[in-house]
PAZAPA-4460 file (N, C-alpha, C; in steps of 0.05 Angstrom, whole numbers, plus 32768, in hexadecimal, padded with zeros to 4 digits):
% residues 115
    n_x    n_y    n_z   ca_x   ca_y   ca_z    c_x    c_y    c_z   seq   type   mol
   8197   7EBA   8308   818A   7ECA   831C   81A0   7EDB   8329     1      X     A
   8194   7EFA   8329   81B3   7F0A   8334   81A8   7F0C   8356     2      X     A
   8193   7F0B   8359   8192   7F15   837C   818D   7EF8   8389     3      X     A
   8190   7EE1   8381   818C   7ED5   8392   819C   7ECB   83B0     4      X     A
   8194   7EC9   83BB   819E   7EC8   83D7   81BD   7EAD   83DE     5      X     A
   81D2   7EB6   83E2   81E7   7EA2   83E5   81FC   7EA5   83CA     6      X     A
   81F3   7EB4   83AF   81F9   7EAA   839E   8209   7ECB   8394     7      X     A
   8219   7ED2   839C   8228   7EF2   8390   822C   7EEF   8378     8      X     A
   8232   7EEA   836F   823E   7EE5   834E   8220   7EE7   8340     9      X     A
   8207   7EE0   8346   81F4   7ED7   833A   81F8   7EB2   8336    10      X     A
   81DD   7EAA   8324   81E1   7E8D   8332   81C9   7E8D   8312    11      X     A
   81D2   7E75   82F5   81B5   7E6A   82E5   81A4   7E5F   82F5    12      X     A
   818C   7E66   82ED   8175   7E5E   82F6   8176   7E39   82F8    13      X     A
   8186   7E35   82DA   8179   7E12   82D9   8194   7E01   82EC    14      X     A
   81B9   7E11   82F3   81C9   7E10   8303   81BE   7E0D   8320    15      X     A
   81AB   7E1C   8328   819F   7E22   8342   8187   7E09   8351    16      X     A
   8175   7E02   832F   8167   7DEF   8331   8179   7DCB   832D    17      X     A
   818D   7DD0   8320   819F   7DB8   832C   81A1   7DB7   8349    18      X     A
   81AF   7DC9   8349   81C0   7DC3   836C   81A3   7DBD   8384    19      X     A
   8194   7DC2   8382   8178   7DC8   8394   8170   7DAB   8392    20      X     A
   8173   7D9E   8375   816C   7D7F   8374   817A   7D6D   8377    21      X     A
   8196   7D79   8370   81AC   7D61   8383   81B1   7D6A   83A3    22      X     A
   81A5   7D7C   83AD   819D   7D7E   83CC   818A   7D64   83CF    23      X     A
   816F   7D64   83C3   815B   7D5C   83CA   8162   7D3F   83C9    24      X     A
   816F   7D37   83AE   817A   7D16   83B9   8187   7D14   83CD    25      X     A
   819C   7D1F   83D3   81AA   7D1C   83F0   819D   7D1D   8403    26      X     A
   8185   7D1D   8404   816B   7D1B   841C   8164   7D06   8418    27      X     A
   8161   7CF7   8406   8151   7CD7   8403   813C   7CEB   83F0    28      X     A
   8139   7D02   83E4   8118   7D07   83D9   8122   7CEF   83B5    29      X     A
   810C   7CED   83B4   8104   7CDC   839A   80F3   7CF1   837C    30      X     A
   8107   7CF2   8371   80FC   7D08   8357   80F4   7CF4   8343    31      X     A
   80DA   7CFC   833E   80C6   7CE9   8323   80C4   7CF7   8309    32      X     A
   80CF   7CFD   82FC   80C2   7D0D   82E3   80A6   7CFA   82CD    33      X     A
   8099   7D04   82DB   8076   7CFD   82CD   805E   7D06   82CD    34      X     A
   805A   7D06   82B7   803D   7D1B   82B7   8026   7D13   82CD    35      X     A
   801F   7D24   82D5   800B   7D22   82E6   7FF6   7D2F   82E2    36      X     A
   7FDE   7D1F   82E9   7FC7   7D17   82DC   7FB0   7D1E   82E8    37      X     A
   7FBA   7D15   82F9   7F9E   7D1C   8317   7FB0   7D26   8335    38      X     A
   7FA4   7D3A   8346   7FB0   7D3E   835F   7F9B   7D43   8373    39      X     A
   7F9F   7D32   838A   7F81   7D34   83A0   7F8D   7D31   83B4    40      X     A
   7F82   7D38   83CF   7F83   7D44   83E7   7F74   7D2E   83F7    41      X     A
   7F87   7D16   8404   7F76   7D0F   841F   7F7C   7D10   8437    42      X     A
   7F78   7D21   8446   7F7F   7D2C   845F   7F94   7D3D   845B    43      X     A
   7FAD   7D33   846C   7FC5   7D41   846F   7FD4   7D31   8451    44      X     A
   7FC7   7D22   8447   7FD8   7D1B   842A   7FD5   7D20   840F    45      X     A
   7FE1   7D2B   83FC   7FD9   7D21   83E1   7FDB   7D0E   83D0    46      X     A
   7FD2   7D0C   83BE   7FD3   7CF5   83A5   7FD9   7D00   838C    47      X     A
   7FE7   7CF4   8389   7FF7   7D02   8363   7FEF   7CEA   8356    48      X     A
   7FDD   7CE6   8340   7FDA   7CD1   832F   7FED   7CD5   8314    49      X     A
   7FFE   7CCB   830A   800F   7CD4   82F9   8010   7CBE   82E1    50      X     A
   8014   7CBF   82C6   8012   7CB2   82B3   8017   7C93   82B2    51      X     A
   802D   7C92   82C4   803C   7C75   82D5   8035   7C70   82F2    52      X     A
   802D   7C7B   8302   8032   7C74   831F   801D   7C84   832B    53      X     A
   800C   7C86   834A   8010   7C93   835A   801D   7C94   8370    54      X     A
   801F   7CB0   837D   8025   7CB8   8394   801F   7CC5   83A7    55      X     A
   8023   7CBC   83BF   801C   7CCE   83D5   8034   7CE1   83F0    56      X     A
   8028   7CF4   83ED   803D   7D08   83F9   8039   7D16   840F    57      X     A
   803F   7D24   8428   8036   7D3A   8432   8030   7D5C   8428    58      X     A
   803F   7D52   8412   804B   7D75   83FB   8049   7D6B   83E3    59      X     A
   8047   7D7E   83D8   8040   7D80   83B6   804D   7D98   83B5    60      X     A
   8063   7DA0   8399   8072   7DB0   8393   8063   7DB5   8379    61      X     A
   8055   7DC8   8375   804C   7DC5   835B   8060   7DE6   834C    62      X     A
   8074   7DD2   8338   807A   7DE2   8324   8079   7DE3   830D    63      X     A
   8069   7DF3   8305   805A   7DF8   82E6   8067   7E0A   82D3    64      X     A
   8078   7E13   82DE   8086   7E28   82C9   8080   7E48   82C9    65      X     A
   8083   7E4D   82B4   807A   7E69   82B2   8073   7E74   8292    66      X     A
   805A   7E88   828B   805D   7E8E   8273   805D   7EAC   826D    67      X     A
   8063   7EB4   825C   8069   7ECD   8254   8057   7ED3   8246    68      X     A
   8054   7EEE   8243   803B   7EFA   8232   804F   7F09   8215    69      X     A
   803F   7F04   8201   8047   7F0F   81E5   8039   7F32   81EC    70      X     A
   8051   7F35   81D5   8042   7F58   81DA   8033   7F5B   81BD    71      X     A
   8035   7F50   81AC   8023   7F50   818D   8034   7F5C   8185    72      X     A
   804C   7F5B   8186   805A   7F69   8165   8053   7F54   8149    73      X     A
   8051   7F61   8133   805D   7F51   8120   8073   7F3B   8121    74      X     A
   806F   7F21   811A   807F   7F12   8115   808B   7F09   8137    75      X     A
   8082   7F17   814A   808F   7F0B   8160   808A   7EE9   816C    76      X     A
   8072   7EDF   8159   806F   7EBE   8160   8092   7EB4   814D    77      X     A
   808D   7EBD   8136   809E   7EA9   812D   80BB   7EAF   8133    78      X     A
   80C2   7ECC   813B   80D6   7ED1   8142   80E3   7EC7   8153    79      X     A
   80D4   7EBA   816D   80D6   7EB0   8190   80EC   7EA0   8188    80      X     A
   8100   7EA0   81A1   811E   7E8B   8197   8127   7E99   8185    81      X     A
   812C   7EAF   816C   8141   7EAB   8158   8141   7ED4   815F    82      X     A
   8141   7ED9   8174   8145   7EF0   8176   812C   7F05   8189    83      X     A
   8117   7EF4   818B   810C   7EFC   81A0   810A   7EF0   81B5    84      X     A
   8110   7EFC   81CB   810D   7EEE   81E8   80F7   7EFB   81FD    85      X     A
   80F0   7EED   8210   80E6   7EF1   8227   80F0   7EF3   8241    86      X     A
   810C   7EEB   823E   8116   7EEB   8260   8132   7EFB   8259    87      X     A
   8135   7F12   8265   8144   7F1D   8269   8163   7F12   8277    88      X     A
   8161   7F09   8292   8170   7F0A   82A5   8179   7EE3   828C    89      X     A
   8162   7ED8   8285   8163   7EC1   827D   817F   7EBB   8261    90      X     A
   8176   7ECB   8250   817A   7ED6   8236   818B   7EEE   822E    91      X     A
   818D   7EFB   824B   81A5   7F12   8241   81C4   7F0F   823C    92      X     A
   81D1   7EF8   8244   81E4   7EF0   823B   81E9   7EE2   821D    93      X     A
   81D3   7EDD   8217   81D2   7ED7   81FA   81DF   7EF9   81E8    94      X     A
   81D4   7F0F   81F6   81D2   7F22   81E4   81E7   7F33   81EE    95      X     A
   81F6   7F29   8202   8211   7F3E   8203   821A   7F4A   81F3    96      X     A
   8227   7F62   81F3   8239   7F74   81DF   8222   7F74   81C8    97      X     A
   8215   7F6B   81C4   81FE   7F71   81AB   81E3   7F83   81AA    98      X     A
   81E0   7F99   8194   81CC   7FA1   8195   81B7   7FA2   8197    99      X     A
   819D   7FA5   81B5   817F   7F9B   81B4   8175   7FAC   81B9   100      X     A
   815F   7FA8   81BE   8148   7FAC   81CD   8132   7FA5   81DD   101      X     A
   8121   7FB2   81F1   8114   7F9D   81FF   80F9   7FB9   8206   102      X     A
   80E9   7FA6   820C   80C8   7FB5   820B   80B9   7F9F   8222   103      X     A
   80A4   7FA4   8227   8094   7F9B   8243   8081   7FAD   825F   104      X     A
   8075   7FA6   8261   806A   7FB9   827D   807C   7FAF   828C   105      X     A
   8083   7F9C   8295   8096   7F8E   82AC   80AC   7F8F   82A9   106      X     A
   80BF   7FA2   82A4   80D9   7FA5   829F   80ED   7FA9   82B9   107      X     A
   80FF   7F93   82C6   810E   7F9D   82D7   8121   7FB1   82D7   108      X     A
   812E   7FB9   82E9   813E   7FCB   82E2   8159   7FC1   82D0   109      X     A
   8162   7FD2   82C1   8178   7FD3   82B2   8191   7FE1   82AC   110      X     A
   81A7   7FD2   82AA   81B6   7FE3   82A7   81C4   7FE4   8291   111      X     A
   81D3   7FF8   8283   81D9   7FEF   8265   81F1   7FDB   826D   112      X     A
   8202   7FD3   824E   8214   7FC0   825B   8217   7FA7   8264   113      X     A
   8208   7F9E   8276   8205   7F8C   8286   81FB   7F73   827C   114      X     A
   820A   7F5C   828A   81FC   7F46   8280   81E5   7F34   8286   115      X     A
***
């Protein structure tokens, strides 16, 4: 991430999501990695039913990810990983000093060069 806030240099996305979770232990928070199954609302609480356990919370963080849209070129399923990418800011250091290209309605700004 280059604009994020605190971080001049820029800061990896999954660098950024470490440090945020070794914050969150140093609070006492408790991280579960488990699918979850069912989620319900009673009152001011929820319920996470999860493959092993439930739980109840004041907050639910629900992070699901993110997906990208194919543009239909030829060959771009099998290509994904071995030369086609979707994340720029993600993936552009893979392609330093090397010749590409890039296509999308959503294109941030760019500069040549850059990593």
């Amino acid at each position: 991430m280059e604009n994020y806030p605190g971080f001049t240099e820029g800061i990896l996305g999954s660098e950024i999501a470490q440090k945020m979770e070794a914050q969150a232990v140093r609070y006492g928070t408790q991280i579960v990695y488990e699918e979850v199954t069912g989620l319900s609302r009673k009152g001011d609480v929820f319920e996470a039913v999860s493959t092993e356990a439930s739980y109840a919370a004041r907050t639910v963080i629900l992070a699901m990810g993110a997906s990208f849209r194919m543009i239909g070129v030829p060959n771009e399923k099998e290509l994904t990983g071995k030369g086609v990418s979707y994340c720029a800011t993600c993936d552009g250091a893979f392609l330093k000093a090397k010749r590409s290209s890039r296509s999308g309605a959503e294109i941030p700004r760019f500069k040549r060069g850059s990593s």
